[in-house]
N, C-alpha and C positions, 0 to 999 in steps of 0.2 A: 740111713740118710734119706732114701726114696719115702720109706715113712711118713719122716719129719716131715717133709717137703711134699705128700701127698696131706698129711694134717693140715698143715700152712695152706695150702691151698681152697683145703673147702671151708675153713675156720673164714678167710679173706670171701669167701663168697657170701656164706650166710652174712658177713657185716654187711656185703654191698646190698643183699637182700635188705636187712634190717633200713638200710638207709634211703633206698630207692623207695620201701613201703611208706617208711617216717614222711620223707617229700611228696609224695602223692599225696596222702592227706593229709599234708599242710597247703599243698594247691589248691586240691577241693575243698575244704575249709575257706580258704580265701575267696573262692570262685563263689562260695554260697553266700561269705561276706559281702561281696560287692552287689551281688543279683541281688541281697533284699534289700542291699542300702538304695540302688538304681531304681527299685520298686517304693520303696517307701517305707522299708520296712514289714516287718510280718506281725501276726498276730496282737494283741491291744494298739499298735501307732494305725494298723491299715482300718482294724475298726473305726479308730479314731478319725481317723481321715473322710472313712466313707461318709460317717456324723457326720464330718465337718461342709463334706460335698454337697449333703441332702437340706433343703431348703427348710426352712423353720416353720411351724405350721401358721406359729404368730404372721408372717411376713405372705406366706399366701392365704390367709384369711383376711389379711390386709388388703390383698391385689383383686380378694374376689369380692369384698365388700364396697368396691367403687372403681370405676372404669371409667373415671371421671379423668381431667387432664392435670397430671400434678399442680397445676401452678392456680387449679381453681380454688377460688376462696377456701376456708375449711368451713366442718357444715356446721349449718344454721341449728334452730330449734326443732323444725320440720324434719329432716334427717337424720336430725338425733333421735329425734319420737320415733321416726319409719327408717328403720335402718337397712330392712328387707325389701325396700320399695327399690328398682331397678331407674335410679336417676339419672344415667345416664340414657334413658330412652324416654326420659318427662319430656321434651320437645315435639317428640312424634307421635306423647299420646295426647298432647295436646291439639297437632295436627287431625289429627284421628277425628277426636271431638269434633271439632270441627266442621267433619264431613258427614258424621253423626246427626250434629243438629239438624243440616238440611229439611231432612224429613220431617224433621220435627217440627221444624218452622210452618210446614205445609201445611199440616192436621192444624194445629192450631189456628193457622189465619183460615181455614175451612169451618173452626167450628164456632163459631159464634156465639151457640148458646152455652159455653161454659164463662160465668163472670170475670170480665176485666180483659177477655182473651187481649186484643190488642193490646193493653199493658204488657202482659206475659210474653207476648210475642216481640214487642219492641224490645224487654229487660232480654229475653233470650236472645237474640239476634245482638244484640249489645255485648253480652259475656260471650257468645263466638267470634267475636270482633277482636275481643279484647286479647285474648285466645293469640289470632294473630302477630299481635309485637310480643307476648311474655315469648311464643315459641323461639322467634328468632334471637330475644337479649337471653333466654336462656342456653338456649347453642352456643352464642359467642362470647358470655361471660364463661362456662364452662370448659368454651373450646372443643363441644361435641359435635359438626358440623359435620352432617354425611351428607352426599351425593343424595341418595334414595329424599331426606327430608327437602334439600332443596328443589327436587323434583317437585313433590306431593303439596309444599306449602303453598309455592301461587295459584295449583292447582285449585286448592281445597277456598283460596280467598275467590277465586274467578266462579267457583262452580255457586257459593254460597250468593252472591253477589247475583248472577244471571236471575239465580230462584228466586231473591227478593223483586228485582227489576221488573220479569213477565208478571208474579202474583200483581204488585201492584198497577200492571197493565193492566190488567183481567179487569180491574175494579177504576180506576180513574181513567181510563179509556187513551186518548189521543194527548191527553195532557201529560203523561208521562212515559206512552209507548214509544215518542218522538225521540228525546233524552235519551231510555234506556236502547233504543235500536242506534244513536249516536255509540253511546257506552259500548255496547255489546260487539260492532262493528272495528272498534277500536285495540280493543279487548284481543281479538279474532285474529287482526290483522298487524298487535305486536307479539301475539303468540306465532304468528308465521314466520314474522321476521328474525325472531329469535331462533328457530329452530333450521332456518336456512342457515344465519351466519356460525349455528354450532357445527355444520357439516362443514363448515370452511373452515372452523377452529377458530373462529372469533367470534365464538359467546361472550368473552368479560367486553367485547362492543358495545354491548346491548345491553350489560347486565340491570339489574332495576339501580336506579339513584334516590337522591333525596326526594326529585320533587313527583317521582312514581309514587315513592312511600306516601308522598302527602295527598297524592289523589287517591289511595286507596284508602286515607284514612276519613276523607272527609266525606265520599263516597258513603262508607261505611255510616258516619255520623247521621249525613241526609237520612237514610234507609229507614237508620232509627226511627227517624224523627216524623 
Protein backbone atom coordinates (compact mmCIF):
# COMPACT_ATOMS: atom_id res chain seq x y z
CA UNK A 1 0.00 0.00 0.00
CA UNK A 2 2.80 2.58 1.01
CA UNK A 3 4.14 1.57 -2.65
CA UNK A 4 0.97 2.40 -4.38
CA UNK A 5 0.62 5.41 -2.65
CA UNK A 6 4.46 6.46 -2.93
CA UNK A 7 3.76 5.72 -7.09
CA UNK A 8 0.53 7.92 -6.99
CA UNK A 9 2.23 10.42 -5.56
CA UNK A 10 5.19 11.23 -7.97
CA UNK A 11 3.14 9.91 -11.07
CA UNK A 12 0.70 13.25 -9.62
CA UNK A 13 3.72 15.34 -9.58
CA UNK A 14 5.30 14.74 -12.92
CA UNK A 15 1.64 15.55 -14.44
CA UNK A 16 1.62 18.75 -12.38
CA UNK A 17 5.18 19.21 -13.87
CA UNK A 18 3.99 18.51 -17.36
CA UNK A 19 1.12 21.09 -16.87
CA UNK A 20 2.80 23.92 -15.18
CA UNK A 21 5.71 23.66 -18.21
CA UNK A 22 2.71 23.23 -20.98
CA UNK A 23 1.17 26.88 -19.34
CA UNK A 24 4.33 28.62 -19.22
CA UNK A 25 4.76 28.28 -22.72
CA UNK A 26 1.50 28.95 -23.71
CA UNK A 27 2.12 32.48 -21.67
CA UNK A 28 5.13 33.15 -23.35
CA UNK A 29 3.89 32.47 -26.51
CA UNK A 30 1.17 34.88 -25.97
CA UNK A 31 3.37 37.46 -24.26
CA UNK A 32 5.54 37.22 -27.70
CA UNK A 33 2.03 37.54 -29.51
CA UNK A 34 0.89 40.58 -28.31
CA UNK A 35 4.69 42.47 -28.17
CA UNK A 36 4.89 41.99 -31.99
CA UNK A 37 1.34 42.70 -32.52
CA UNK A 38 1.95 46.31 -30.12
CA UNK A 39 5.14 46.71 -32.30
CA UNK A 40 3.82 46.09 -35.65
CA UNK A 41 4.64 43.25 -36.13
CA UNK A 42 8.11 41.51 -37.11
CA UNK A 43 9.96 40.68 -39.98
CA UNK A 44 8.27 41.52 -43.83
CA UNK A 45 5.11 43.86 -42.12
CA UNK A 46 8.10 46.07 -39.91
CA UNK A 47 10.12 46.20 -43.42
CA UNK A 48 7.07 47.17 -44.81
CA UNK A 49 6.26 49.62 -42.56
CA UNK A 50 9.85 51.28 -42.37
CA UNK A 51 9.14 51.61 -46.59
CA UNK A 52 6.18 52.95 -45.89
CA UNK A 53 7.75 55.62 -43.22
CA UNK A 54 10.51 56.69 -45.55
CA UNK A 55 9.63 59.51 -47.98
CA UNK A 56 9.59 58.70 -51.85
CA UNK A 57 12.40 59.95 -53.60
CA UNK A 58 9.73 61.31 -56.41
CA UNK A 59 8.18 63.62 -53.51
CA UNK A 60 11.52 65.16 -52.34
CA UNK A 61 12.85 65.64 -55.64
CA UNK A 62 9.59 67.36 -55.91
CA UNK A 63 10.28 69.72 -52.71
CA UNK A 64 13.81 70.19 -53.87
CA UNK A 65 13.10 71.21 -57.35
CA UNK A 66 11.06 74.53 -56.19
CA UNK A 67 10.62 76.32 -52.96
CA UNK A 68 8.28 78.23 -54.63
CA UNK A 69 4.85 78.96 -52.62
CA UNK A 70 2.33 76.10 -53.33
CA UNK A 71 -0.36 78.21 -54.63
CA UNK A 72 2.24 79.95 -57.31
CA UNK A 73 1.16 79.63 -60.68
CA UNK A 74 2.58 76.21 -62.29
CA UNK A 75 5.75 76.96 -64.29
CA UNK A 76 5.90 78.79 -67.46
CA UNK A 77 8.21 77.90 -70.65
CA UNK A 78 11.31 79.54 -68.87
CA UNK A 79 11.32 77.00 -66.04
CA UNK A 80 10.42 74.41 -67.81
CA UNK A 81 13.70 75.14 -70.14
CA UNK A 82 15.75 76.04 -66.72
CA UNK A 83 14.65 73.63 -64.18
CA UNK A 84 18.00 74.01 -62.20
CA UNK A 85 17.74 77.77 -62.05
CA UNK A 86 17.05 78.47 -58.25
CA UNK A 87 13.57 80.65 -58.88
CA UNK A 88 12.81 81.14 -55.83
CA UNK A 89 15.85 83.59 -55.29
CA UNK A 90 15.01 85.46 -59.15
CA UNK A 91 13.81 88.50 -57.13
CA UNK A 92 17.15 88.99 -55.27
CA UNK A 93 19.12 88.44 -58.20
CA UNK A 94 17.46 90.77 -59.81
CA UNK A 95 18.03 93.08 -56.99
CA UNK A 96 21.61 92.24 -57.25
CA UNK A 97 21.69 93.42 -60.84
CA UNK A 98 20.65 96.29 -60.01
CA UNK A 99 23.26 97.34 -57.76
CA UNK A 100 25.64 95.92 -60.27
CA UNK A 101 24.70 98.26 -62.98
CA UNK A 102 25.66 101.32 -60.82
CA UNK A 103 29.14 101.04 -61.70
CA UNK A 104 28.48 100.39 -64.92
CA UNK A 105 26.42 103.37 -65.49
CA UNK A 106 29.51 105.39 -64.24
CA UNK A 107 32.13 104.06 -67.00
CA UNK A 108 30.00 104.59 -69.50
CA UNK A 109 28.58 108.07 -68.91
CA UNK A 110 32.63 108.82 -68.42
CA UNK A 111 33.34 107.36 -71.73
CA UNK A 112 32.46 109.14 -74.47
CA UNK A 113 34.43 108.00 -76.97
CA UNK A 114 32.79 104.57 -77.41
CA UNK A 115 29.75 105.33 -80.10
CA UNK A 116 26.12 106.16 -79.07
CA UNK A 117 27.43 105.93 -75.23
CA UNK A 118 24.48 108.08 -74.03
CA UNK A 119 22.05 105.81 -75.93
CA UNK A 120 23.53 102.79 -74.00
CA UNK A 121 23.63 104.48 -71.00
CA UNK A 122 20.02 105.67 -71.06
CA UNK A 123 18.75 101.79 -72.58
CA UNK A 124 20.94 100.54 -69.37
CA UNK A 125 19.74 102.70 -66.73
CA UNK A 126 16.15 101.88 -68.22
CA UNK A 127 16.57 97.85 -67.93
CA UNK A 128 17.69 98.62 -64.17
CA UNK A 129 14.73 100.42 -63.71
CA UNK A 130 12.72 98.11 -65.16
CA UNK A 131 14.52 95.49 -62.87
CA UNK A 132 12.66 97.34 -60.15
CA UNK A 133 8.79 96.39 -60.52
CA UNK A 134 9.58 92.64 -62.15
CA UNK A 135 11.49 92.18 -58.67
CA UNK A 136 8.76 93.09 -56.36
CA UNK A 137 5.46 91.43 -58.94
CA UNK A 138 7.68 88.51 -58.85
CA UNK A 139 7.99 88.25 -54.91
CA UNK A 140 4.24 88.65 -54.66
CA UNK A 141 2.94 86.63 -57.33
CA UNK A 142 5.19 83.76 -56.03
CA UNK A 143 4.78 84.71 -52.43
CA UNK A 144 8.68 84.60 -51.95
CA UNK A 145 8.84 87.76 -49.91
CA UNK A 146 12.01 87.85 -47.48
CA UNK A 147 12.88 90.47 -45.05
CA UNK A 148 16.71 90.47 -46.29
CA UNK A 149 14.88 91.53 -50.14
CA UNK A 150 12.74 94.01 -48.71
CA UNK A 151 15.77 95.49 -47.05
CA UNK A 152 18.05 95.60 -50.19
CA UNK A 153 15.33 96.61 -52.79
CA UNK A 154 14.76 100.49 -51.87
CA UNK A 155 18.08 100.39 -51.09
CA UNK A 156 19.41 99.27 -54.40
CA UNK A 157 16.52 101.99 -56.18
CA UNK A 158 17.86 104.99 -53.80
CA UNK A 159 21.62 104.22 -54.37
CA UNK A 160 21.02 103.76 -58.33
CA UNK A 161 19.01 107.04 -58.50
CA UNK A 162 21.61 109.32 -56.18
CA UNK A 163 24.37 108.06 -59.08
CA UNK A 164 22.35 109.26 -61.87
CA UNK A 165 21.31 112.62 -59.99
CA UNK A 166 25.25 113.92 -58.96
CA UNK A 167 26.52 112.42 -62.65
CA UNK A 168 24.11 114.63 -64.38
CA UNK A 169 25.09 117.47 -61.89
CA UNK A 170 28.59 117.13 -62.69
CA UNK A 171 27.53 118.15 -66.35
CA UNK A 172 24.26 120.49 -66.55
CA UNK A 173 25.46 122.27 -63.50
CA UNK A 174 22.78 124.27 -61.23
CA UNK A 175 19.98 123.41 -63.43
CA UNK A 176 19.78 120.07 -62.24
CA UNK A 177 21.90 120.15 -58.98
CA UNK A 178 18.91 122.28 -57.42
CA UNK A 179 16.15 119.21 -58.08
CA UNK A 180 18.38 116.57 -57.41
CA UNK A 181 19.68 118.12 -53.69
CA UNK A 182 15.57 118.65 -53.33
CA UNK A 183 15.38 114.77 -54.43
CA UNK A 184 18.19 113.48 -52.41
CA UNK A 185 17.25 115.53 -49.11
CA UNK A 186 13.98 113.85 -49.31
CA UNK A 187 15.19 110.70 -50.14
CA UNK A 188 17.49 111.08 -46.58
CA UNK A 189 15.06 112.23 -44.62
CA UNK A 190 12.12 109.51 -45.44
CA UNK A 191 14.78 106.98 -45.00
CA UNK A 192 15.23 108.50 -41.23
CA UNK A 193 11.84 108.66 -40.64
CA UNK A 194 11.31 105.16 -41.33
CA UNK A 195 13.91 103.67 -39.37
CA UNK A 196 12.88 105.78 -36.21
CA UNK A 197 9.29 104.58 -36.40
CA UNK A 198 10.70 100.67 -36.91
CA UNK A 199 12.32 101.16 -33.42
CA UNK A 200 8.82 101.94 -32.22
CA UNK A 201 7.39 99.09 -34.16
CA UNK A 202 5.48 101.19 -36.53
CA UNK A 203 7.16 100.66 -39.87
CA UNK A 204 3.82 99.45 -41.86
CA UNK A 205 3.17 103.68 -40.85
CA UNK A 206 5.36 104.49 -43.24
CA UNK A 207 5.47 101.66 -45.27
CA UNK A 208 6.04 102.83 -49.35
CA UNK A 209 2.26 103.39 -50.94
CA UNK A 210 1.07 103.92 -54.42
CA UNK A 211 1.88 107.31 -54.97
CA UNK A 212 5.96 106.63 -53.49
CA UNK A 213 5.67 103.89 -56.29
CA UNK A 214 4.67 106.49 -58.76
CA UNK A 215 7.45 109.02 -57.87
CA UNK A 216 9.88 106.45 -58.17
CA UNK A 217 8.85 105.52 -61.34
CA UNK A 218 8.64 108.73 -63.11
CA UNK A 219 11.79 109.55 -61.33
CA UNK A 220 13.30 106.84 -62.93
CA UNK A 221 11.48 107.73 -66.45
CA UNK A 222 12.99 111.70 -66.29
CA UNK A 223 16.71 109.98 -65.69
CA UNK A 224 16.21 108.15 -68.78
CA UNK A 225 15.30 110.65 -70.64
Amino acid sequence: DSGTSNFGVEAAGRVADHVVAASSATSSSSVSDTMLSMTGGGGDNAEGDLEAAKPSKSSSKAASDSKLDPNAPAPGLLRRALPWYPWHRLPDHLTYLRCVAIPLLVVLYYLPSIPNSSVINSLSFAGASITDYLDGYLARRWDITSAFGAFLDPVADKLMVSTALILLSGTWGAAVAIPSAIILAREIAVSALREWMAQRDLRDSVKVGFQGKLKTAFTMLSLTI
